[in-house]
C-alpha positions as CSV (number, residue, x, y, z in Angstrom):
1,X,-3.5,-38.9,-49.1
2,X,-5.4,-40.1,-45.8
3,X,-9.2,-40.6,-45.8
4,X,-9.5,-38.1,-43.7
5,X,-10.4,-34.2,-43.3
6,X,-12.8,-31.9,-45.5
7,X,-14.2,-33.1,-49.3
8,X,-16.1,-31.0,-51.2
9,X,-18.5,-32.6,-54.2
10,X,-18.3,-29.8,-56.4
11,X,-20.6,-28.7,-59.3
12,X,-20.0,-29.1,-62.9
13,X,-20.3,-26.0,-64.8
14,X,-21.5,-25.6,-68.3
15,X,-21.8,-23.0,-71.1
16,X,-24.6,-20.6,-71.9
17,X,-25.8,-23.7,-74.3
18,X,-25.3,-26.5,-71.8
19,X,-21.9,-28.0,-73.0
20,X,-19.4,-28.8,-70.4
21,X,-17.3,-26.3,-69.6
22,X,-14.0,-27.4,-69.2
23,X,-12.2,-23.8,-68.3
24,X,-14.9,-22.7,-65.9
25,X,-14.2,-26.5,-64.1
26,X,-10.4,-25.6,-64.2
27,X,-10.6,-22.6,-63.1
28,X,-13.4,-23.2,-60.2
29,X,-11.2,-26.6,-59.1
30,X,-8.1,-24.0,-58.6
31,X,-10.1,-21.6,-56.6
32,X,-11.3,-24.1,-54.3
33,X,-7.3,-26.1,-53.9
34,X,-6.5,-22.0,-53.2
35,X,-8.5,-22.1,-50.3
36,X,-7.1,-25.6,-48.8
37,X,-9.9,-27.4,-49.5
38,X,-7.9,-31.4,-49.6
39,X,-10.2,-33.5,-51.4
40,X,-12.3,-32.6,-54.8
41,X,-15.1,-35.1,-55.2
42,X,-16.2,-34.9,-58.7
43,X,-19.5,-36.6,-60.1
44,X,-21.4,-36.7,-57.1
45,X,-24.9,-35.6,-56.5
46,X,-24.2,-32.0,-56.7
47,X,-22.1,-32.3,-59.4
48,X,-24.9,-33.5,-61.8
49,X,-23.3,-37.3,-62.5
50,X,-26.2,-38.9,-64.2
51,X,-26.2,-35.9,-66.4
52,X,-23.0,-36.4,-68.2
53,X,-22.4,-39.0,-71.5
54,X,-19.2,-41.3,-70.4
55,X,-17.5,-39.5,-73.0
56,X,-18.2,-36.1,-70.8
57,X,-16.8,-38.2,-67.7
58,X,-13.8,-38.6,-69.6
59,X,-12.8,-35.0,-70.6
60,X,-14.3,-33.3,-67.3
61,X,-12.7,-35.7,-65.3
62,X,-9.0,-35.2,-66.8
63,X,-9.5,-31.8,-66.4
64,X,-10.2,-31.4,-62.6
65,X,-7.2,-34.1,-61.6
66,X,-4.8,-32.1,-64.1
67,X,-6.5,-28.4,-61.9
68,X,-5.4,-30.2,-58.9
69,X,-1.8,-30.2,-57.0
70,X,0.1,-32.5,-55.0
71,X,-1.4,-31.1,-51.9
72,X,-5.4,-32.0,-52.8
73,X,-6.3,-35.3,-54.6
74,X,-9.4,-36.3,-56.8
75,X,-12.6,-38.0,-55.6
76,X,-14.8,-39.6,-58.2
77,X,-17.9,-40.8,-58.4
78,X,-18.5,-43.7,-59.8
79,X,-22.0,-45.4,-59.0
80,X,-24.6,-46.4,-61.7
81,X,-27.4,-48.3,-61.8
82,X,-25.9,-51.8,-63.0
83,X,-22.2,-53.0,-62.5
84,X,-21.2,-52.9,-65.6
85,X,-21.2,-49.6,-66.2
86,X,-20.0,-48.8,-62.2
87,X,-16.5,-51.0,-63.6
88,X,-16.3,-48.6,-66.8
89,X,-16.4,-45.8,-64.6
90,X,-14.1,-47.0,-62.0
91,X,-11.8,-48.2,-64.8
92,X,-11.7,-44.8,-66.2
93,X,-11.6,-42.9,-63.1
94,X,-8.5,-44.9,-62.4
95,X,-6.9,-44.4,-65.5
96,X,-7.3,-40.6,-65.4
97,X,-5.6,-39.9,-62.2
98,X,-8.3,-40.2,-59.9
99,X,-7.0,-41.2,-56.0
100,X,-10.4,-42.6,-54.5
101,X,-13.5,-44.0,-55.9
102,X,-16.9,-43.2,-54.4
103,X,-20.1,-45.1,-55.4
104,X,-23.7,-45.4,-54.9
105,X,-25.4,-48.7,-54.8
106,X,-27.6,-50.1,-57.9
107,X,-30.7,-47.1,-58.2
108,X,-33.8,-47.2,-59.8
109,X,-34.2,-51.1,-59.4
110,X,-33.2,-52.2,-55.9
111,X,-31.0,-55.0,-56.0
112,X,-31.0,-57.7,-52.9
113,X,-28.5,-57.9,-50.6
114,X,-26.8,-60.5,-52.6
115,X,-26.8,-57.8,-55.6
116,X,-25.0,-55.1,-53.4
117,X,-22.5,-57.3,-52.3
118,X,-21.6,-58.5,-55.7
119,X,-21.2,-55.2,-57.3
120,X,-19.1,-53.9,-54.4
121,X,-16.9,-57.2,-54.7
122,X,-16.5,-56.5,-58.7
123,X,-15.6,-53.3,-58.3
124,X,-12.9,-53.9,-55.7
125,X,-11.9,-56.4,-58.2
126,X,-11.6,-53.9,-60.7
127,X,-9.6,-51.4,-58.9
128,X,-6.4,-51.2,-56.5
129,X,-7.8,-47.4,-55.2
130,X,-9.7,-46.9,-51.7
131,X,-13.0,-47.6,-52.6
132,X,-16.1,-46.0,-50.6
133,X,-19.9,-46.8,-50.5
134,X,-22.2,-43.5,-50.7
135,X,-25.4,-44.0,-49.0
136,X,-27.9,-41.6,-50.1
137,X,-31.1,-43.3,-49.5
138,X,-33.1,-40.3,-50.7
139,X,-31.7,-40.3,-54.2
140,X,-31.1,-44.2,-54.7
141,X,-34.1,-45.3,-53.5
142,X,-32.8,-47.3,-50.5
143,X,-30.7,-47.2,-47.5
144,X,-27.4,-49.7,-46.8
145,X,-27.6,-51.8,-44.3
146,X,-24.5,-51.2,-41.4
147,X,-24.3,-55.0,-40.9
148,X,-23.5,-55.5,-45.1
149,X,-21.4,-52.1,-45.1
150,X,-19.2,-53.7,-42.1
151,X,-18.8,-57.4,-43.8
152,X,-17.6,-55.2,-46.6
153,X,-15.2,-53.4,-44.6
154,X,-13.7,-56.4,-42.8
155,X,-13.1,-58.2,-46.4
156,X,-10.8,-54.9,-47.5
157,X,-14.2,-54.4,-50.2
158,X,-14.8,-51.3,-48.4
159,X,-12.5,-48.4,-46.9
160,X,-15.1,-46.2,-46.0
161,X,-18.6,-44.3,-46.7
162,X,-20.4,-41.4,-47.4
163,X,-23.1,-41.2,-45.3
164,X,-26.0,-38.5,-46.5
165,X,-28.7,-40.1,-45.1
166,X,-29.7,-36.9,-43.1
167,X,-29.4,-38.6,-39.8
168,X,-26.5,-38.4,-36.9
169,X,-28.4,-41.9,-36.1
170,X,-27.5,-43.4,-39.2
171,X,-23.8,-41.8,-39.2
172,X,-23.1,-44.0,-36.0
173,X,-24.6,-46.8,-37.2
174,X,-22.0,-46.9,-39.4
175,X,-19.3,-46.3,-37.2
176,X,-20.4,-48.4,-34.5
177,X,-19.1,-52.0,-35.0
178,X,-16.9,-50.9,-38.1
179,X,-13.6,-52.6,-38.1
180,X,-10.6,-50.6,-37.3
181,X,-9.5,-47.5,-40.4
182,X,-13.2,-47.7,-42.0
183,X,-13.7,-44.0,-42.6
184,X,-17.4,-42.4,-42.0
185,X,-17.5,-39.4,-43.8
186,X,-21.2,-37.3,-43.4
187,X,-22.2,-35.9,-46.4
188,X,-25.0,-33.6,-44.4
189,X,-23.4,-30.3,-43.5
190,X,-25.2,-30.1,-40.5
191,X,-24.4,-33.1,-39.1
192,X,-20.4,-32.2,-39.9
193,X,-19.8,-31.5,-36.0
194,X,-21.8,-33.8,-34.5
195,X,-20.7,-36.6,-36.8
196,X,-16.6,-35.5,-36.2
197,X,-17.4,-36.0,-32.5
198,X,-18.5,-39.5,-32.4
199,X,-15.2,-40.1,-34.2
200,X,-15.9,-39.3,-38.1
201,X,-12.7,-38.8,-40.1
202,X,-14.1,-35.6,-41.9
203,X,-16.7,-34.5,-43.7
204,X,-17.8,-34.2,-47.2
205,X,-19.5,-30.4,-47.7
206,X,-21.0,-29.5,-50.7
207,X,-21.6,-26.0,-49.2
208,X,-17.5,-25.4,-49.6
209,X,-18.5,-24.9,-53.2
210,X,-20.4,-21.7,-51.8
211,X,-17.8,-20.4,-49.0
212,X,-14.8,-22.7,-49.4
213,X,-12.9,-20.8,-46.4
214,X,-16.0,-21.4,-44.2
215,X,-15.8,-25.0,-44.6
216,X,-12.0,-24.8,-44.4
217,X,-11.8,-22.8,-40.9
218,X,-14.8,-25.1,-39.6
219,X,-12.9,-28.4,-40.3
220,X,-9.5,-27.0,-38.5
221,X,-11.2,-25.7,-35.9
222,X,-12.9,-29.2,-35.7
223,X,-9.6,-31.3,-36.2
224,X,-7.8,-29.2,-33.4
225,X,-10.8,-29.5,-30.9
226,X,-11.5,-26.0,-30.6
227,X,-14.9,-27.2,-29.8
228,X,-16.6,-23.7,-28.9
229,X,-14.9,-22.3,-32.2
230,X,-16.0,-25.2,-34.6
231,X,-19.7,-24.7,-33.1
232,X,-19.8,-21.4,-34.1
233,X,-18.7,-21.9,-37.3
234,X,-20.9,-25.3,-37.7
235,X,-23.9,-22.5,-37.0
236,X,-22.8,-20.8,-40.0
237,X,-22.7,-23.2,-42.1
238,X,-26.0,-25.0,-41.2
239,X,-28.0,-21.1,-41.6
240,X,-26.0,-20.8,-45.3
241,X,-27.8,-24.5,-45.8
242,X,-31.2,-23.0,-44.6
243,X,-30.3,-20.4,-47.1
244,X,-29.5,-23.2,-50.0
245,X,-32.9,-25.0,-49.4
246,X,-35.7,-22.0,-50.1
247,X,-35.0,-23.3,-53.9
248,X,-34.3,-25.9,-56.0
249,X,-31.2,-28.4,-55.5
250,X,-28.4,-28.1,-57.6
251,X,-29.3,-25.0,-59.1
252,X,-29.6,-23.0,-55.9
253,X,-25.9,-23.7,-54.9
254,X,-24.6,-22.5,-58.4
255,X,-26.9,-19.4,-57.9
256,X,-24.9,-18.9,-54.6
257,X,-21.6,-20.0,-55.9
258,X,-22.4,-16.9,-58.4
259,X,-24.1,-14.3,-56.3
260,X,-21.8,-14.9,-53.3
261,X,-18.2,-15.1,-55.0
262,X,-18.9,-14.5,-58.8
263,X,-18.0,-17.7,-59.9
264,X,-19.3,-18.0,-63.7
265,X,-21.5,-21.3,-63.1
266,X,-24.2,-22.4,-66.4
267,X,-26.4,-25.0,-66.1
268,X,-27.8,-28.1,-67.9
269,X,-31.5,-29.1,-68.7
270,X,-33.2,-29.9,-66.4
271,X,-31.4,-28.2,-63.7
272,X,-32.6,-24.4,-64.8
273,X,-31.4,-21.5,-63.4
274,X,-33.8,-20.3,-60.4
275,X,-37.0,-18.5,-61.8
276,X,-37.7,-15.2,-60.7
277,X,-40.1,-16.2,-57.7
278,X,-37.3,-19.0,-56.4
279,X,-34.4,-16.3,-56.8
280,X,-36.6,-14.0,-54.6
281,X,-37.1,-16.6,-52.0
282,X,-33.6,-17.6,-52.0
283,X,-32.5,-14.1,-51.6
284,X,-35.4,-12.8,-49.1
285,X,-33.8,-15.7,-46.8
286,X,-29.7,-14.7,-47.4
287,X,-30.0,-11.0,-47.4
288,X,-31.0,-11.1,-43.2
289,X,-27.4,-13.2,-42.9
290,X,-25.2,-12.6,-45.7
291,X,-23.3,-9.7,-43.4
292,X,-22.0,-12.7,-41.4
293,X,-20.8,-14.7,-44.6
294,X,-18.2,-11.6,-45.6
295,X,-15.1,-12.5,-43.9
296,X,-15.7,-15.7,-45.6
297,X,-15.3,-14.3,-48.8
């Protein structure tokens, strides 16, 4: 399928004991499919990645490509801190079924630029599928520069990027001076509109795993230029996020995904289920809006 349109990074749910829960992931990556969401992006940030053993990868991985149809396709993330073990997930992403590989830089020790480029360069190596960058500077520890992201791009390393960096700034960055078919994809909801606007080819929302038909109707609208429509629903979207940060991230998402559309979630140590103050706060914030959220439902 195109790089292009809406991707959601979805959350990995687990049993009352914190195993994987391979029917709840089945069932959740249908539901979302249902609702014409294109793209699944498994093992992202929201979907716990540096939680699961590669063995975990393996097993929860087959099990979302085999949910999905020949409509949607499978994202996976594949980032890790050395590039050894970014090629053994890329090779098994590959090997399951997976259509597009998305991957962080090196974390925890910050490579040079000289670093970056090699692992990039050995995982395009590695792999025939399009392959994008994921700059998430809060998480990894550092930014990517748009000058190294570009050289990428214009060697056929890179065929795009996830940009959740916060910052509209930072998403044209990465668009300005990138060679012709390098995709931008923001991975801030609230920058979705903004981002689509300066020319974007979608967006990756990890609030679709929330209201799935929100995110749908907003990136139609979007694609179509119905401008004053996708604002509206771009508002939406950005108050449910207001909503999502009063507690913890991930666990305030699955709380959501469970309050909001009764989807059976679980969590995994050390990503608890909300205490009783932070499920207060959460809710003290959605009950004023969740009247607007029903035809979403």
């Amino acid at each position: 399928m195109p790089l292009e349109g809406l991707a959601v990074p979805t959350a990995t749910l687990f049993t009352e004991d914190g195993e994987i829960d391979l029917s709840k992931n089945a069932r959740f990556t249908r539901g979302l499919l249902d609702q014409g969401i294109l793209h699944v992006f498994a093992l992202g940030s929201l979907g716990e990645f540096p939680s699961l053993t590669f063995e975990e990868r393996e097993t929860f991985l087959e099990t979302v490509v085999e949910s999905s149809t020949f409509h949607s396709d499978v994202w996976a993330g594949v980032g890790a801190p050395s590039t050894k073990k970014a090629v053994a997930h890329a090779d098994q992403a590959e090997s399951l079924g997976a259509a597009v590989l998305v991957a962080t830089p090196p974390f925890y020790l910050h490579p040079d630029a000289g670093g970056i480029r090699d692992y990039y360069r050995t995982l395009r190596k590695q792999t025939k599928l399009p392959l994008l960058a994921y700059n998430i500077p809060s998480l990894v520890g550092y930014a990517l520069p748009p000058s190294l992201v570009h050289e990428l791009a214009r060697e056929g390393t890179l065929q795009g990027i996830k940009d959740t960096s916060g910052s509209l700034s930072s998403v044209r960055s990465f668009l300005e001076g990138a060679p012709e078919g390098f995709a931008v994809f923001p991975g801030d909801d609230e920058l979705a509109l903004d981002s689509l606007r300066a020319g974007a080819r979608g967006a990756i929302m990890g609030m679709g795993n929330i209201l799935p038909k929100l995110t749908v109707a907003f990136m139609n609208a979007a694609r179509a230029e119905k401008w004053s429509e996708a604002e509206s629903l771009q508002q939406l979207i950005a108050t449910l996020r207001q909503v999502v940060q009063k507690g913890p991230f991930p666990s305030t998402v699955k709380f959501l995904m469970n309050r909001l559309r009764g989807v059976e979630v679980g969590y995994r140590s050390p990503y608890l289920p909300l205490t009783p103050e932070q499920e207060k706060a959460v809710v003290d914030a959605l009950t004023p809006v969740e009247a607007s959220f029903k035809s979403y439902l």
